[in-house]
C-alpha positions as CSV (number, residue, x, y, z in Angstrom):
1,X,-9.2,25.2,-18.5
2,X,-7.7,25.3,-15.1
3,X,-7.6,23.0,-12.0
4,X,-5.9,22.4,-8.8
5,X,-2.6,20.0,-8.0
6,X,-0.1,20.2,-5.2
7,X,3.1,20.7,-6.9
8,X,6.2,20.4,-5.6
9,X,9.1,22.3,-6.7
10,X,12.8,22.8,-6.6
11,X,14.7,25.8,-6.0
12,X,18.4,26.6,-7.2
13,X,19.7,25.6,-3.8
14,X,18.4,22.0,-4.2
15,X,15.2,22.4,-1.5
16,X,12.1,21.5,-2.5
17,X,8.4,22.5,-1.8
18,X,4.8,21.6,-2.2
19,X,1.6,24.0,-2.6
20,X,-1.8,24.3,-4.0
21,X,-1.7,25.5,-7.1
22,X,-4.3,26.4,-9.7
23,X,-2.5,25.3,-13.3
24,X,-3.8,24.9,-17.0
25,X,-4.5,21.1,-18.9
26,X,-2.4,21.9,-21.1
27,X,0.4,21.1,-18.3
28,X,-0.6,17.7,-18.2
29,X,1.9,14.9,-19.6
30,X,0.9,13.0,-23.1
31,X,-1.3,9.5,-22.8
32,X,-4.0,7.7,-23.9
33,X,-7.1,8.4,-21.0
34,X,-7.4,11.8,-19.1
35,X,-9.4,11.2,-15.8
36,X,-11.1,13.3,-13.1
37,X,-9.8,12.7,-10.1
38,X,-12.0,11.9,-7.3
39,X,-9.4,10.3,-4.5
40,X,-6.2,9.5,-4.0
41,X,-4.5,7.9,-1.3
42,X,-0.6,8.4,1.2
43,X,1.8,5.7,1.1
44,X,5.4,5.9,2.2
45,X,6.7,6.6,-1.6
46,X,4.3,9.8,-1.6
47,X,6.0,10.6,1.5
48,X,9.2,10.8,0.1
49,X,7.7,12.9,-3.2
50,X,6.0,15.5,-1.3
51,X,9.8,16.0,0.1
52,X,13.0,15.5,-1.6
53,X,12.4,13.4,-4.0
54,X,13.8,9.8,-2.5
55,X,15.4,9.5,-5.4
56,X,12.0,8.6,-7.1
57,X,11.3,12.2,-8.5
58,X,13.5,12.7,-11.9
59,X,12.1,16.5,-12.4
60,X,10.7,19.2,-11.2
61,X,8.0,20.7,-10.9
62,X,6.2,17.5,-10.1
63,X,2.8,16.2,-8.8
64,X,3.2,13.6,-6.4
65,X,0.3,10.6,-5.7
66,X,1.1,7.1,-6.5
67,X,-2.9,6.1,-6.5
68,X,-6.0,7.8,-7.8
69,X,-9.7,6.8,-8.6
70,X,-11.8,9.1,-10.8
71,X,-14.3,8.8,-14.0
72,X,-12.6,8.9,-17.4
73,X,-13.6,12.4,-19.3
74,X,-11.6,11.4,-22.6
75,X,-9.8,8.5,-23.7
76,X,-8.0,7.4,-27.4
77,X,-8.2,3.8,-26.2
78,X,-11.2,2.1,-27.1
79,X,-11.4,0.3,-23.5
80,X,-12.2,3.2,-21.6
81,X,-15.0,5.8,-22.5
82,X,-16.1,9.0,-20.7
83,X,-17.8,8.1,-17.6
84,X,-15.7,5.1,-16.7
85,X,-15.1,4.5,-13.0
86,X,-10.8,3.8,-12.7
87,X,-8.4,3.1,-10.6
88,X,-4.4,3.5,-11.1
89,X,-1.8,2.5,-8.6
90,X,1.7,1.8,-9.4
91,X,3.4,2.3,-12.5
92,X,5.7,4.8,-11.3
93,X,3.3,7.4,-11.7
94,X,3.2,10.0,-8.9
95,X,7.3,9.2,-8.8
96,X,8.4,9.6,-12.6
97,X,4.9,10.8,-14.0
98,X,2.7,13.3,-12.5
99,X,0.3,11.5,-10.4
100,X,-2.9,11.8,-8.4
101,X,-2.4,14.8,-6.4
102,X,-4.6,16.5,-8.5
103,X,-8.5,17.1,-9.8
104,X,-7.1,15.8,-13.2
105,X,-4.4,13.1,-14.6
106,X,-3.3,11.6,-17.9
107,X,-1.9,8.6,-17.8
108,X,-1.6,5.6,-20.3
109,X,-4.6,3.3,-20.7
110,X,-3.0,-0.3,-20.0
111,X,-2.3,1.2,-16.4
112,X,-5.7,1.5,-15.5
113,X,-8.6,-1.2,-13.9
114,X,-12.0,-0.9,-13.6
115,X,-13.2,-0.2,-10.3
116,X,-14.8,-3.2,-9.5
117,X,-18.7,-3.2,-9.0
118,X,-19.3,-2.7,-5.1
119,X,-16.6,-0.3,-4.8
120,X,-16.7,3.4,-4.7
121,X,-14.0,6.0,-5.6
122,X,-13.3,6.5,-2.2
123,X,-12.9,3.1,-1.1
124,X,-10.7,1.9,-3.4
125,X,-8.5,4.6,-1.9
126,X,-9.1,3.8,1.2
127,X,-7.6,0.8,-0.3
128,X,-4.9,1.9,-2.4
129,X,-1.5,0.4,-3.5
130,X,-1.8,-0.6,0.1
131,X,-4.2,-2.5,0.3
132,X,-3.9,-3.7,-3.6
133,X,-0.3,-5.4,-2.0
134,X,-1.7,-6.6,0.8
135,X,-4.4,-8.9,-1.4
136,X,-1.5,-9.6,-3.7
137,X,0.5,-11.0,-0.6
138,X,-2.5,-13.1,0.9
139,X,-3.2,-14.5,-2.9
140,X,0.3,-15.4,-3.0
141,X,0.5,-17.0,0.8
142,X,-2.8,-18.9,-0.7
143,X,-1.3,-19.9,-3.8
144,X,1.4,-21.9,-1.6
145,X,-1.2,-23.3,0.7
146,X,-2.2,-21.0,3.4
147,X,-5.9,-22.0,4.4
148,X,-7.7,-20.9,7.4
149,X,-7.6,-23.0,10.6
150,X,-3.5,-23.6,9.9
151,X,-2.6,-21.6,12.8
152,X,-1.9,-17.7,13.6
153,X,-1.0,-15.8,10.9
154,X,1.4,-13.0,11.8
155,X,1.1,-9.5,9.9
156,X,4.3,-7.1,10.9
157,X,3.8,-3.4,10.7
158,X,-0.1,-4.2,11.3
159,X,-0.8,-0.9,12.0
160,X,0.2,0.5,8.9
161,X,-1.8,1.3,5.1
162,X,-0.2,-2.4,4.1
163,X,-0.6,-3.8,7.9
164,X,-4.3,-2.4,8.7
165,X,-5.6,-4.1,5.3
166,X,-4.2,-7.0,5.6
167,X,-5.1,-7.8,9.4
168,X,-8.6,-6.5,8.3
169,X,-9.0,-9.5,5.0
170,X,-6.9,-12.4,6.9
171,X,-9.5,-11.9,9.8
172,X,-12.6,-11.7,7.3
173,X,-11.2,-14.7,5.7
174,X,-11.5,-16.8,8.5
175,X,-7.3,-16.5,9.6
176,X,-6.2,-16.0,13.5
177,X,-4.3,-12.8,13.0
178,X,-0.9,-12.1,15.4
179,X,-0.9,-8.1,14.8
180,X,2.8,-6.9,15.2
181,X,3.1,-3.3,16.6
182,X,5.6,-0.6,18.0
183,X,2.5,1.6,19.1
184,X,0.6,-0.3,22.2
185,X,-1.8,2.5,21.7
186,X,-3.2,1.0,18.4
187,X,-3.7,-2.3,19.9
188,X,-7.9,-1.4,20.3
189,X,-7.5,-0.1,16.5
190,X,-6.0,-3.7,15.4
191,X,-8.1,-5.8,17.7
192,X,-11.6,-4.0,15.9
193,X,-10.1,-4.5,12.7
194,X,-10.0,-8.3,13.6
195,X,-6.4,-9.3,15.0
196,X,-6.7,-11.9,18.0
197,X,-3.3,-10.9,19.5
198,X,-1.2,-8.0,19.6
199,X,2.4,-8.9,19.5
200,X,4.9,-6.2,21.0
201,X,7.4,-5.1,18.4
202,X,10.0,-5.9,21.0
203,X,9.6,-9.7,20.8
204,X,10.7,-9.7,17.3
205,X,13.2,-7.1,17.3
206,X,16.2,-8.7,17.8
207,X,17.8,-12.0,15.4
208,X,17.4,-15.1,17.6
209,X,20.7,-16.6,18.1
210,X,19.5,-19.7,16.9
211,X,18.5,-20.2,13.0
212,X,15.0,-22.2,14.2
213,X,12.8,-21.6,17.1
214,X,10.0,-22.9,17.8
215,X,7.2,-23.5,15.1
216,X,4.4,-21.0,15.3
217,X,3.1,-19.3,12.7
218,X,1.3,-20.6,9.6
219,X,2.1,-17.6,7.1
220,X,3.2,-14.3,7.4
221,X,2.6,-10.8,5.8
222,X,6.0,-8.8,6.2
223,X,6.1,-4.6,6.2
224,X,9.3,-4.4,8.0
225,X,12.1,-6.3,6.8
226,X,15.4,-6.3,8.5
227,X,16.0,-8.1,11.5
228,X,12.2,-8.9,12.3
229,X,11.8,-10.9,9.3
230,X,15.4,-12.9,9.7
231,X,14.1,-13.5,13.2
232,X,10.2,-14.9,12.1
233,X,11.8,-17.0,9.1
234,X,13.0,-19.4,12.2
235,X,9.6,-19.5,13.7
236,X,7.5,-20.4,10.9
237,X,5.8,-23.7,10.6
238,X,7.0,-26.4,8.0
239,X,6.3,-25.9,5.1
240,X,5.2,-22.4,5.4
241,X,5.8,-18.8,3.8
242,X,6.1,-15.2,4.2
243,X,5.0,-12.4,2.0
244,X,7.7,-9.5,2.0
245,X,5.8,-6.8,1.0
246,X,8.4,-3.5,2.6
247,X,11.3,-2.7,4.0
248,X,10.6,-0.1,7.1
249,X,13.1,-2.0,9.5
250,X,15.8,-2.2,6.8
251,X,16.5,-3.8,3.2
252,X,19.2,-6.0,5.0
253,X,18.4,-9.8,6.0
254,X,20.8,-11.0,8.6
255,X,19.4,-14.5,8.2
256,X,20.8,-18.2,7.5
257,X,19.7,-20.5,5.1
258,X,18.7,-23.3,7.5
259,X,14.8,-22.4,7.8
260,X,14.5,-22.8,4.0
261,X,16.3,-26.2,4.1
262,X,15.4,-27.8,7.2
263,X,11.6,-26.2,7.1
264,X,10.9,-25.9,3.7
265,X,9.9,-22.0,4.4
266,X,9.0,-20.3,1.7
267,X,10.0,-16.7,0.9
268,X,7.4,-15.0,-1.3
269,X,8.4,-11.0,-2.7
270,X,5.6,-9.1,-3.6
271,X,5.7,-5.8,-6.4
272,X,2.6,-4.2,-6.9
273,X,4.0,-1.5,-9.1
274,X,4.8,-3.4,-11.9
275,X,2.4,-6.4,-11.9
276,X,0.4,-7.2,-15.0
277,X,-3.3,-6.5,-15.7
278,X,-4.7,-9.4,-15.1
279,X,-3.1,-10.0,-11.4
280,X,-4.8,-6.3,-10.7
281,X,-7.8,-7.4,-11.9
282,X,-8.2,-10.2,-9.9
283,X,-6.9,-8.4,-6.7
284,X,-9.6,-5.6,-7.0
285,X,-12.3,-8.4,-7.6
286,X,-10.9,-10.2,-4.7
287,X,-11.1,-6.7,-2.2
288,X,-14.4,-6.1,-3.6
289,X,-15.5,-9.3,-2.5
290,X,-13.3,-9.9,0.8
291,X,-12.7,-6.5,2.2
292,X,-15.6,-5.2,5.0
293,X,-16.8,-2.1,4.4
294,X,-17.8,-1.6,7.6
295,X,-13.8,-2.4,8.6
296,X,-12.7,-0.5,6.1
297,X,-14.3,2.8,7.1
298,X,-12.3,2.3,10.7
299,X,-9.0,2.8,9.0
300,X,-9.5,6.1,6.8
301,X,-8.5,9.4,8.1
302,X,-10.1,11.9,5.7
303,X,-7.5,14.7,4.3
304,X,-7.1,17.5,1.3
305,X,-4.7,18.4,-0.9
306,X,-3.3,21.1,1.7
307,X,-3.0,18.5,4.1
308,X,-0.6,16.5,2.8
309,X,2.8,18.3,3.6
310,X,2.7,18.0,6.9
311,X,1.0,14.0,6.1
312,X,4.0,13.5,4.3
313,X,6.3,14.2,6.6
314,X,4.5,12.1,9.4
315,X,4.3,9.2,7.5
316,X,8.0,9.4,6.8
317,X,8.2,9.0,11.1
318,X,6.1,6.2,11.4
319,X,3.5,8.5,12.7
320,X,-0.1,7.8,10.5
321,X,-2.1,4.4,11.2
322,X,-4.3,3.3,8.6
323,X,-5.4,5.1,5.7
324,X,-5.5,8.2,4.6
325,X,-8.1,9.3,2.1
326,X,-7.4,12.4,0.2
327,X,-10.5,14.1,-0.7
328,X,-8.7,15.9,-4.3
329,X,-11.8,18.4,-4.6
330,X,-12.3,19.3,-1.4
């Protein structure tokens, strides 16, 4: 039995290339649960798959898709049963495994979840390892005291699959959200998904000269790294934290040690790929219960299999807001 996947391959020359291609089961790598794909998602990691590799892709010819939500059609693991609804993000799958770009996937059954109850397939990939990290970051800004009525909480890369989520919960939770952007034509965007300022990406750009300015925010969801998050370390509020969740301004930190000792800031790093079951489960519960629908449907730009070459290669650039939805069947 056949179905479709976007492979991408590898010539002798070292370039690489994706298509649509119609390929047999019997292609698929060994696990426990075989699922029909129904959605998968494009992060920045797919980005670099659906290209050269990024140093993520071990061999070739590979399906990319680090996310996927389908219904279980056979399983060895007495968890799941035909008929299931899933979800897999992380893992390395889609990187070192063959992942979600296609209408099936077989994957092992402890890197599954239920989709929670209130959540379709395409949701939670509207959702995706994006939005999976950016509950993981707010549980974690939570877990060291961030409560609602604090003071503004700034999101960086707010325009973004990690920023768009994020702004979108902080807001429904009841959080004044400071929406950090490099594109003043998303600022409408961020304002309906609930931020109450935009912040130019300008202001925070460059490291202060000084290790501590002046107090101002009460938490902080981080996409970029680099010198934007050395710079908002010395404007947090005692006591504080930051959730780094990405690196798209750099993996340096040009920072000092003074806001942690003097403020008591908290740095927080955030790992969705790796982080156990039970974590998952209660970030899916969390989304199902937090996350507006409604909100949620502003951010998804609807795509197929073909379309994702050319995704790829924008997101690489900076250039897709929100989240893109990939419709594997379509």
């Amino acid at each position: 039995m056949t179905f479709t996947a976007l492979i991408v391959e590898k010539d002798e020359a070292g370039a690489t290339s994706a298509s649509v291609q119609s390929i047999g089961e019997d292609r698929l790598p060994e696990g426990d649960v075989t699922v029909a794909v129904e959605y998968s998602t494009l992060n920045y990691k797919d980005g670099l798959c659906l290209g050269s590799g990024g140093g993520l892709v071990r061999a070739w010819p590979h399906v990319p898709g680090i996310d996927f939500a389908g219904t279980v059609e056979t399983s060895s693991d007495p968890r799941y049963a035909p008929g299931d609804r899933v979800v897999l993000t992380g893992w390395r799958v889609g990187e070192v495994r063959w992942g979600g770009y296609a209408q099936k996937a077989r994957v092992k059954a402890d890197w599954l979840v239920p989709l929670p109850q209130g959540l379709t397939t395409r949701d939670a990939m509207a959702v995706g390892t994006a939005g999976l990290t950016a509950m993981l970051a707010i549980m974690a800004l939570e877990d060291h005291g961030l409560k609602p009525g604090g003071g503004p909480v700034l999101v960086t890369g707010a325009a973004g699959g990690v920023g768009s989520v994020a702004t979108a919960l902080l807001a429904a939770l009841g959080h004044e959200v400071a929406a950090v952007t490099g594109r003043p034509e998303t600022a409408d965007y961020l304002k309906g998904l609930g931020a109450a300022t935009i912040v130019p990406r300008e202001d925070l750009a460059e490291t202060a000269k000084r290790p501590l300015e002046s107090e101002t925010w009460a938490g902080c969801v981080d996409a970029v790294g680099g010198a934007m998050l050395a710079r908002l370390l010395g404007q947090m509020k005692y006591g504080t934290s930051v959730a780094a969740v990405g690196l798209a301004g750099g993996a340096g930190l040009p920072a000092t040690v003074i806001p942690f000792l003097l403020r008591g800031v908290n740095l927080l790093g955030i790992d969705s790929v790796m982080r156990p079951y039970g974590d998952r489960v209660r970030a899916w519960n969390r989304i199902a219960s937090d996350m507006s629908m409604e909100t949620l449907a502003q951010m998804i730009r609807p795509a197929t299999l073909a379309d994702l070459p050319d995704l790829g290669k924008a997101i690489l650039k900076g250039g897709v807001r929100g989240r893109v939805v990939v419709d594997v069947n379509a």
